[in-house]
C-alpha positions in Angstrom: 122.2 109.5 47.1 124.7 109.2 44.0 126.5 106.5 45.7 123.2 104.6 46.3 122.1 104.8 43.0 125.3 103.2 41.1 125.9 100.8 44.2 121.7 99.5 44.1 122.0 98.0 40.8 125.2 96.0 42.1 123.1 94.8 45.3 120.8 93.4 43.4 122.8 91.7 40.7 124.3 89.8 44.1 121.2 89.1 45.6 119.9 87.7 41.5 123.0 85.4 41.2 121.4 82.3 42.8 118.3 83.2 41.5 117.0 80.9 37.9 113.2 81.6 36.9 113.5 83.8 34.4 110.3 86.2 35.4 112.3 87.5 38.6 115.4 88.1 37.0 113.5 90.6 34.5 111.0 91.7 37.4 113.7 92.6 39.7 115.6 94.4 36.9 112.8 96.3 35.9 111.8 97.5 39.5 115.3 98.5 39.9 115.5 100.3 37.1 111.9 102.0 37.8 113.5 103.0 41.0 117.0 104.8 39.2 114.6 106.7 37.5 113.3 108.0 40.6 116.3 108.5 42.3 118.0 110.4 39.1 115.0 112.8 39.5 115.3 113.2 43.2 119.0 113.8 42.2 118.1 116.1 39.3 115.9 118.3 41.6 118.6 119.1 44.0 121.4 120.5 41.5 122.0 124.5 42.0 124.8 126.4 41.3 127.8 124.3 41.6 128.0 120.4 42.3 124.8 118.8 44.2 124.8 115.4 46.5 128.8 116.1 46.8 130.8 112.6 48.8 134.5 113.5 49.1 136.3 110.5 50.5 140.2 109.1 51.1 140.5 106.4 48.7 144.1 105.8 48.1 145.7 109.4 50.0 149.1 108.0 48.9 148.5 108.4 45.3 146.0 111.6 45.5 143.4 109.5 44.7 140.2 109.8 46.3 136.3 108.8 46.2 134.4 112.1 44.9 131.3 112.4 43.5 128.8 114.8 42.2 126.1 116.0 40.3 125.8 119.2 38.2 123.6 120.7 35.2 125.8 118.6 32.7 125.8 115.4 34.7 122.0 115.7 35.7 120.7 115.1 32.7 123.2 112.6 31.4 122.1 110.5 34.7 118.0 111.3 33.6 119.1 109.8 30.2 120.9 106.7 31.4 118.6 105.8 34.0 115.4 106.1 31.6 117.1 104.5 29.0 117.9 101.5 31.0 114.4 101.3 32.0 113.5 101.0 28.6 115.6 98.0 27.8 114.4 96.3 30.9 111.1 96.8 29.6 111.9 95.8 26.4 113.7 92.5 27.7 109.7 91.6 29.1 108.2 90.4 26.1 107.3 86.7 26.0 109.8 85.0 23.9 113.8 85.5 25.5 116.2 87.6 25.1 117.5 88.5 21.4 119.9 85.5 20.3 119.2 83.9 23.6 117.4 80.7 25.0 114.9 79.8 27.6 118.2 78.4 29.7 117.9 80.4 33.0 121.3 80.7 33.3 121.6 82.7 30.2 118.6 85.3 31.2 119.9 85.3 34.2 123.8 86.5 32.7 122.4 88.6 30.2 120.4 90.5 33.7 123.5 90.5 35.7 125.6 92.2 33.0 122.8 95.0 32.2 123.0 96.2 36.2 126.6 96.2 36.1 126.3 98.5 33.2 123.8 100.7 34.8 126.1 100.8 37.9 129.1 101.6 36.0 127.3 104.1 33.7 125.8 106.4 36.3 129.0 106.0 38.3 131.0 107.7 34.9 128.4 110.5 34.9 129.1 111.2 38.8 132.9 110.8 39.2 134.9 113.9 40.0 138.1 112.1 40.6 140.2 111.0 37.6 140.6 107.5 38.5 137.4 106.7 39.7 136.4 107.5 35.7 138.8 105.6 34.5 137.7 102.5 36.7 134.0 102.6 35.7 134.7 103.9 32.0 137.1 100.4 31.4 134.5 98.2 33.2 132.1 99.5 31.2 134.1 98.4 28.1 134.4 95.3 29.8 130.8 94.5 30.7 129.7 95.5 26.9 132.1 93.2 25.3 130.6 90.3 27.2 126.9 91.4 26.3 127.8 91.3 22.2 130.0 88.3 22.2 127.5 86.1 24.4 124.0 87.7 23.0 125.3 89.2 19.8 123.8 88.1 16.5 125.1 84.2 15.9 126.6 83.7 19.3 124.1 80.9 20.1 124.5 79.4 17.1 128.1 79.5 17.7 127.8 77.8 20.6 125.7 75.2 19.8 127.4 73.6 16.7 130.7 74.3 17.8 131.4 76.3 14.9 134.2 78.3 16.8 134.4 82.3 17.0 131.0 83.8 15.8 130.1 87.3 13.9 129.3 88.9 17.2 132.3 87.6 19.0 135.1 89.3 16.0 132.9 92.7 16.6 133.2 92.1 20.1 136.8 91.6 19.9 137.2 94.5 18.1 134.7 96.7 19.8 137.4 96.3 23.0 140.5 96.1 21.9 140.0 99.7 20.1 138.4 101.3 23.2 140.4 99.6 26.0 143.8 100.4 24.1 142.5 104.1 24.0 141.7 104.5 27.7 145.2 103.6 27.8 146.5 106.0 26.4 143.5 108.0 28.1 145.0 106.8 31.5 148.6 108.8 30.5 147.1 112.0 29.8 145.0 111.8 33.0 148.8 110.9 35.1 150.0 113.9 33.1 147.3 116.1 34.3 147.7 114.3 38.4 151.7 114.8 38.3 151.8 119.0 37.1 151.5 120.5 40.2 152.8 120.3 43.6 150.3 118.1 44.8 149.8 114.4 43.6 145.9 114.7 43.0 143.5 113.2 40.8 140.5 115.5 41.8 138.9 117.1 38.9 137.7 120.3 40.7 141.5 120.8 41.9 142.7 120.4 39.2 140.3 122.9 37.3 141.7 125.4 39.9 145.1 124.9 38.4 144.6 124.4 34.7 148.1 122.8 33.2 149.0 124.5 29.5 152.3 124.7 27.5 153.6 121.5 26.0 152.6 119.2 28.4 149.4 120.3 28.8 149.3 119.7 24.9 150.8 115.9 25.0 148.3 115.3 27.8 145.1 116.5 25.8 146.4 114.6 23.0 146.3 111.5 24.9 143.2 112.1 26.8 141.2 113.2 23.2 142.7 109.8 21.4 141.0 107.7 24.3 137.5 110.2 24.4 137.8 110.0 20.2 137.8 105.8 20.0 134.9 106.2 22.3 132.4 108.8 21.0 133.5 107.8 17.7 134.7 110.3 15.7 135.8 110.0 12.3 138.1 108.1 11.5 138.6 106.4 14.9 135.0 105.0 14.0 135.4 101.9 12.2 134.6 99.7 15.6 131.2 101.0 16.0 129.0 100.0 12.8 129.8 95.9 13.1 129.6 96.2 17.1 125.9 97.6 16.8 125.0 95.4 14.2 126.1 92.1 15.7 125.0 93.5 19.0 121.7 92.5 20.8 118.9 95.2 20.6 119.1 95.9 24.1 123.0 96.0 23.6 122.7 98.3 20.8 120.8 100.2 22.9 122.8 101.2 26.0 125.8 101.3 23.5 124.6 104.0 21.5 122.3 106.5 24.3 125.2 105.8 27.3 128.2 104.2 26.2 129.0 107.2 23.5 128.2 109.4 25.6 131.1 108.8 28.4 133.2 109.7 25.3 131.9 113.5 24.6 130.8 113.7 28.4 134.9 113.5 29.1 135.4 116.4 26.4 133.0 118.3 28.8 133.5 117.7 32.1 137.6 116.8 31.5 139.3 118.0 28.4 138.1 121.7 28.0 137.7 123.0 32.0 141.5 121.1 33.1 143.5 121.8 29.8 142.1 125.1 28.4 145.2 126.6 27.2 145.8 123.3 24.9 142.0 122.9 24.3 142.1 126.6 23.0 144.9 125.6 20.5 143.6 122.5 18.9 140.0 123.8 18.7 140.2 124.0 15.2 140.9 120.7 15.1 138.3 119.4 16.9 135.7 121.6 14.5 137.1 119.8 11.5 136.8 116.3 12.5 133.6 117.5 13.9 132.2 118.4 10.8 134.0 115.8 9.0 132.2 113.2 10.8 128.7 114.7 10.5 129.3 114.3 6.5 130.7 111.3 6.2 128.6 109.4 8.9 125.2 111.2 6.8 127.0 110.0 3.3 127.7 106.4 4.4 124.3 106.1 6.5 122.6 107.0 3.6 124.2 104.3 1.1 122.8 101.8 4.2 120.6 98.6 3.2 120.4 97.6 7.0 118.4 99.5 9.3 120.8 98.7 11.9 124.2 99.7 10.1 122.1 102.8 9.0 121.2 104.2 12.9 124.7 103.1 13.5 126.2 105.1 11.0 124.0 108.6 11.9 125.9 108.3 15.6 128.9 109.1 14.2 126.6 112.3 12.5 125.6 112.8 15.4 128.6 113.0 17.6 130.2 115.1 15.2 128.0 117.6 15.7 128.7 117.8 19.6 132.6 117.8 18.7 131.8 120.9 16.5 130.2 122.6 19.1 132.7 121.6 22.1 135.3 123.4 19.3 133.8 126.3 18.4 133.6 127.0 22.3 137.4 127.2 22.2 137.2 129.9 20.1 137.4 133.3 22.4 136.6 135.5 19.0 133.0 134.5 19.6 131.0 136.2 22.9 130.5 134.1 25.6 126.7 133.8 24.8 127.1 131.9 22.2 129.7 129.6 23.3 128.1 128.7 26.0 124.9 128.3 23.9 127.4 125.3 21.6 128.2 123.4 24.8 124.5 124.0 26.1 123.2 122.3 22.4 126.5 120.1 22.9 124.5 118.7 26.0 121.2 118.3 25.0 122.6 116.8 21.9 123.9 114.1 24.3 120.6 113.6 26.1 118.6 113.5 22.9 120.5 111.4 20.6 120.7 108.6 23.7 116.9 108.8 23.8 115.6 108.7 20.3 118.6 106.2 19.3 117.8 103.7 21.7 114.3 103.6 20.8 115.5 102.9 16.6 118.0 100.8 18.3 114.9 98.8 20.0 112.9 98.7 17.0 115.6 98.0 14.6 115.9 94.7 17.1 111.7 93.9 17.0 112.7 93.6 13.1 115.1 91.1 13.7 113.3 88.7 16.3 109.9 88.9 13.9 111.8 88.4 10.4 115.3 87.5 11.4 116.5 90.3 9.4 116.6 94.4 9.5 117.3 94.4 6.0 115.4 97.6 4.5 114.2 95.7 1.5 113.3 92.6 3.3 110.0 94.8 5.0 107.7 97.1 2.6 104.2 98.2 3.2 104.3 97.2 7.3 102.2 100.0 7.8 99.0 98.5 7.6 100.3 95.3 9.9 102.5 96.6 11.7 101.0 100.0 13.2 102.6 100.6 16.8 105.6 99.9 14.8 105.1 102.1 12.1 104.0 105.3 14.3 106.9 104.6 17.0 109.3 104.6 14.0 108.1 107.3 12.2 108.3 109.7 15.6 112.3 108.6 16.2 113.1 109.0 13.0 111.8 112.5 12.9 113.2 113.1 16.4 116.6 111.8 14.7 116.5 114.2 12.0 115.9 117.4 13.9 112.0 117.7 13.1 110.6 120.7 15.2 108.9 119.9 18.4 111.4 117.3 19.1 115.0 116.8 21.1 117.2 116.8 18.0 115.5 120.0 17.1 116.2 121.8 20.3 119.6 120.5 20.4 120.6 121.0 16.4 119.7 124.2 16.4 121.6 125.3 19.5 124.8 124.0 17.9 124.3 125.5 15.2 123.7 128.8 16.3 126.3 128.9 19.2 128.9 127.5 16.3 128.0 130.3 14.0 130.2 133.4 15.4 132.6 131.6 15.8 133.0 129.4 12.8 130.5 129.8 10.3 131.8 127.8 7.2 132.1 125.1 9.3 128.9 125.3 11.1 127.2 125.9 7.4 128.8 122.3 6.1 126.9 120.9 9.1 124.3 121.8 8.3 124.2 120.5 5.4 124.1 117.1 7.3 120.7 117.9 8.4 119.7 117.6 4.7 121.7 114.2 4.2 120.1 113.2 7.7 116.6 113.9 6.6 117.1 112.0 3.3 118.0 109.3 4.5 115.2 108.8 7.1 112.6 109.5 4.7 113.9 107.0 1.8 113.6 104.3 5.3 110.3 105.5 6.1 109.3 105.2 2.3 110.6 102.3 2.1 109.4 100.1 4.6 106.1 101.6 5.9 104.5 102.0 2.1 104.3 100.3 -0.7 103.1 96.6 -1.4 102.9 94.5 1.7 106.1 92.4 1.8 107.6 90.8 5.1 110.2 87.9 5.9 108.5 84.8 6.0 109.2 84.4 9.4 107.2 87.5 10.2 104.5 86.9 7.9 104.0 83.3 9.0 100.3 82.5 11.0 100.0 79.9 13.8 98.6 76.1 14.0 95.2 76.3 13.1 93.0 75.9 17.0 89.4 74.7 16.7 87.8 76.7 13.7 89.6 79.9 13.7 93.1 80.5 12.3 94.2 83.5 14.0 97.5 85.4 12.3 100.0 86.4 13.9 101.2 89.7 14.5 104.6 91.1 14.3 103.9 94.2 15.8 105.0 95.5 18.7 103.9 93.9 22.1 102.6 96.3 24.8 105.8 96.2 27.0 107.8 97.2 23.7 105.3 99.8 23.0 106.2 101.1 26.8 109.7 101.0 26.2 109.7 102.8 23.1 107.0 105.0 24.0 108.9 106.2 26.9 111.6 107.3 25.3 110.2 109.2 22.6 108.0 110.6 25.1 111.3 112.0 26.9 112.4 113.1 23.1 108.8 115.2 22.8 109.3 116.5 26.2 112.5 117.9 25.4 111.3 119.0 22.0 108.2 121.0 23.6 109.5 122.5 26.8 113.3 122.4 26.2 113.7 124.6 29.8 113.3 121.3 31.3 116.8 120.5 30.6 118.2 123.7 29.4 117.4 125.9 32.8 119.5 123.3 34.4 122.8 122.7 31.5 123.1 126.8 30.8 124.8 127.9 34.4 126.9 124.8 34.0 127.9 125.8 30.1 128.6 128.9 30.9 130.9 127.8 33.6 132.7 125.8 31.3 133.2 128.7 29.3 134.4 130.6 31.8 136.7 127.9 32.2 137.9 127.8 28.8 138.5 131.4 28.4 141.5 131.6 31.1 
């Protein structure tokens, strides 16, 4: 089933590719990515104690390399996430007028389709891997595929094209966007050789290797290695400075599947490879990992909050975000605190992951219905849109709330479990984070404020009414359309879910937490 699921979308990107009305290209997307959303919870269902769906493979026996895959309770949900967040996008990519940045040329609808199921195929396939190499292969084409979706859709890449103009905003953030995160997975790649070379057996097979953990001084070089590469990609402070222009030159849908998957294959490798294969060194640098854990949940709060663009802003609490996991993954290094509450960090750590990919796609997708309406998701540039603007302005309100930790909500659930599992085990530290909450909250309110009250002010584009037709002179909305409503809806709906029954995801992560844990502790 796990192979089906990240080989489907690639089927049907083959099957798309002499294909050139624009309506099949985003059917058949969608309907695929309805159907991964099926599958993940088919998937989901199954997982026990241990791995679920388990395909073990000769790929390359020479090198110890071999095809493995799996799914357990920290993969599961990570899968649910990426397969309802592409959905979303899909959706979202069915309003009327093309893509973000884009054209009515076919061609380009039908590249900008083609790259989104490679990404879904290469993202589920990151979340399933049990074999070091077959990581490393779908993490880098991941980077790959991305790169191509902001330098071709990004903001200006059109224009770019058209009037010659040469290298465009989105193609520099592009540029920069892979460089830093290819050049990490390097030196990702030398840790994971490291870890493949320390025993008597040339393997790249993450369960084996769990069973003999590698510690001392090269255990320590390797984790360094491995945590530059996982670093770049989460981001964490100050190996950041990629993300902001890549989301902000990005597309919306681009934006979105950076932030809710992309990210995630960063602190997803902290989990499933950094802490259970290297605990000795993981145990040793832990304090480490708290600091720039909590240094990045401050200073992505501070520098969000001096924001004037939505997008920069949402981009900015990631890195808040992400700290916070970093913290948790930390403190669980620490064997001072009991083994309740560390496994309740990397539980939070988890459902951190799941909720910040939800709600931050869905600002990520509105952030990007600002931007086709006005041409701009400059705060200032939209006051009062309440009134106009209502599908909006509720939609919003709920992910920004959901963002900030709001009770009843994801971020609540998985705040609070961080918190509380740091505590024992570092409490000045987890106290400073909290104090990101505060900053979090401040900052989302001052947006909400800001652009949903007040006087009525929009970007001309947005505010602009259509040729008058027979007597009537109908205005035009810039609200949301209904499939954009769906797509955001849906998300937020998996954010409420989460919030109001979090035993639909927690019964599943805890066993696996607490086996990571275990892990740790030897």
């Amino acid at each position: 089933m796990l192979t089906a699921m990240w080989v489907a979308p690639l089927v049907v990107a083959l099957l798309l590719v002499p294909v050139t009305r624009r309506e099949v290209l985003l059917g058949a997307w969608t309907v695929l990515a309805l159907l991964e959303v099926v599958l993940a919870g088919i998937a989901w269902a199954g997982v026990g104690v241990g791995y679920a769906h388990e395909v073990v493979v000769p790929w390359i026996p020479a090198f110890g390399v071999g095809y493995h895959v799996g799914l357990d309770g920290l993969s599961a949900p990570l899968v649910g996430m990426t397969a309802l967040v592409f959905l979303a996008v899909a959706l979202y990519s069915l309003r009327a007028d093309p893509a973000q940045d884009g054209d009515t040329d076919p061609r380009r609808t039908r590249g900008y389709v083609l790259l989104f199921l490679g990404l879904e195929a290469v993202s589920i396939g990151v979340f399933v891997a049990l074999d070091l190499v077959l990581f490393f292969v779908f993490f880098d084409v991941a980077i790959v595929l991305m790169y191509f979706v902001i330098a071709g859709w990004g903001s200006g890449a059109q224009d770019a094209q058209r009037s010659g103009a040469g290298t465009s905003t989105a193609a520099r953030s592009a540029l920069q966007f892979f460089l830093y995160t290819f050049v990490g997975s390097l030196v990702m790649l030398l840790g994971f050789l490291a870890l493949a070379v320390s025993g008597p057996q040339l393997t790249f097979d993450i369960p084996t290797l769990a069973a003999r953990p590698l510690g001392g001084v090269a255990g320590t070089l390797a984790l360094v290695a491995i945590g530059i590469g996982l670093a770049i990609k989460t981001p964490v402070w100050p190996v950041h400075t990629w993300l902001p222009p890549a989301h902000t030159d990005a597309p919306a849908g681009g934006s979105a599947i950076l932030a809710a998957v992309l990210l995630k294959m960063g602190t997803y490798g902290f989990l499933r490879i950094a802490l259970p294969l290297l605990p000795g060194p993981w145990r040793s640098v832990a304090l480490i990992a708290v600091v720039l854990g909590v240094v990045s949940v401050l200073w992505g709060a501070l520098v969000a909050l001096a924001q004037r663009d939505l997008k920069r802003m949402v981009a900015y609490t990631s890195v808040n975000h992400m700290g916070y996991v970093l913290l948790a993954l930390g403190a669980a290094g620490f064997l001072t605190a009991g083994p309740e509450a560390r496994g309740l960090a990397v539980t939070g750590a988890t459902v951190q992951m799941v909720s910040h990919g939800l709600v931050t796609a869905a600002l990520f997708l509105l952030a990007g219905v600002l931007r086709e309406r006005g041409g701009t998701s400059d705060i200032a540039a939209w006051s009062g849109i309440a009134g106009p603007m209502p599908r909006f302005s509720w939609t919003f309100a709920v992910a920004a709330f959901a963002s900030l930790g709001l009770p009843g909500l994801s971020g609540f659930v998985a705040e609070f479990s961080m918190i509380a599992g740091s505590l024992p085990a570092v409490p000045v530290a987890a106290a400073l984070a909290a104090l990101g909450l505060a900053v979090t909250a401040a900052l989302f309110v001052r947006a909400l404020q800001s652009m949903l009250l007040g006087d009525r002010h929009l970007p001309r584009a947005a505010d602009r009414t259509p040729p008058r037709t027979g007597t009537f002179r109908r205005p035009a909305s810039p609200d949301l359309r209904v499939t954009q409503t769906a797509a955001v809806g849906l998300l937020l709906a998996g954010s409420l879910a989460i919030g109001l029954a979090p035993a639909l995801v927690t019964s599943t992560i805890a066993p696996a937490a607490a086996t990571v844990v275990d892990l740790v502790s030897r």
